[in-house]
C-alpha positions, 0 to 999 in steps of 0.5 A: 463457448462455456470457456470464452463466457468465463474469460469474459466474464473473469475480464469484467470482473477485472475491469470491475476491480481496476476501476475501483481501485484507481478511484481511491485517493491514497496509497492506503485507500488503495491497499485496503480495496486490494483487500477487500476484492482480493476476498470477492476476486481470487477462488477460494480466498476467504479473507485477506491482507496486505503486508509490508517488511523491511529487510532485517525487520518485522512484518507489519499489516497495513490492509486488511479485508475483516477483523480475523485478518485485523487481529493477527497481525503479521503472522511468522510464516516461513515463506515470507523472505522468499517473496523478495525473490519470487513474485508468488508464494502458495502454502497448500495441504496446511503444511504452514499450519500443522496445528502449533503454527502462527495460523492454528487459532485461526482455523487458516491452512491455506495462503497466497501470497502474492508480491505488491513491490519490492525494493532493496528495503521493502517488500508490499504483500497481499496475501489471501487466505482460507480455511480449505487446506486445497484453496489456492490451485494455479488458477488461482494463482495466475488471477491472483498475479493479473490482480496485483498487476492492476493493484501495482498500478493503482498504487503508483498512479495514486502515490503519484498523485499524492506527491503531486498534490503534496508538492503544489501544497508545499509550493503554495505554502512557501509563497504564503511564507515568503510573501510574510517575511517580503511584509514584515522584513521590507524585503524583496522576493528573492531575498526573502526566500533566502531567509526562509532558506537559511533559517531552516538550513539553521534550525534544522527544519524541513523548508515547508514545516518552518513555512507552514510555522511562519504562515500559522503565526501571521494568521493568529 
């Protein structure tokens, strides 16, 4: 009974963290309550952040749950290539930390990390951290993996969203843009669209950029 009270309890609390997470309005709204509930989720975590590496390249924080987080950055820990390969990556016993690692300021011996996406380029991770070297145990793991599934899938579903919504704006913008040129050329709709078109193929500039510019300038 105890066991199935727990697993009802932990479903909830999922539940929780899925709603939240599909209620935030961007890509970076999204990482940020990833961090911020990773902290009040995962046993042991007691701070936490998102980070984002290109290959070849440096880490880059872009998420985090507290200022300790904020302020280190991206540390240089040995296991973050191996997450291109693996969904997760747990450092037990402080053995990524034994005095003179990226962690020792910080007073941190223990990270999850927990693979958000990845492509042939990039590669999304959260990562939690704690103080205790034995923080992160299977348990830990296996919630930390159901976690970032509804995580992944928040992120999709409001990078989607955005696009969406980025897409009807550049098409509004274009209207606006032709029906100025339609006004100010005598020309028709078909026609003035191709002008728009071949002046940013000319001038090297994205079609909504050069729309936005032609719209600005009717309004002043």
């Amino acid at each position: 009974m105890a066991r199935i009270a727990a697993e009802l309890g932990l479903a909830e609390a999922l539940t929780v963290a899925a709603r939240e997470l599909h209620e935030t309005a961007t890509p970076d709204a999204t990482l940020r309550a990833a961090a911020e509930l990773a902290v009040k989720l995962l046993p042991g975590a007691e701070h936490a952040g998102v980070l984002e590496m290109e290959r070849g390249e440096h880490l880059r924080a872009v998420a985090w749950s507290d200022e300790l987080v904020r302020d280190a950055g991206a540390p240089s820990l040995t296991h973050w290539e191996e997450l291109w390969t693996s969904p997760v990556v747990r450092t037990a016993h402080g053995t990524e930390d034994d005095g003179r690692g990226p962690l020792s300021g910080l007073g941190l011996r223990s990270v999850l990390s927990l693979r958000l996406r990845a492509d042939k380029r990039r590669l999304t991770v959260l990562t939690a951290y704690s103080r205790d070297p034995h923080a992160f145990d299977e348990s830990a793991t296996r919630l930390g993996r159901l976690f970032t599934t509804h995580v992944s899938l928040a992120l999709k579903s409001v990078t989607v969203r955005e696009q969406l919504t980025e897409a009807m704006q550049t098409r509004d913008l274009i209207g606006q843009a032709t029906g100025v040129l339609m006004e100010r050329l005598d020309i028709d709709a078909g026609a003035a669209f191709e002008s728009l078109v071949r002046a940013s193929q000319r001038e090297n500039v994205k079609l909504r950029d050069l729309a936005r510019r032609i719209v600005g300038a009717s309004d002043n």
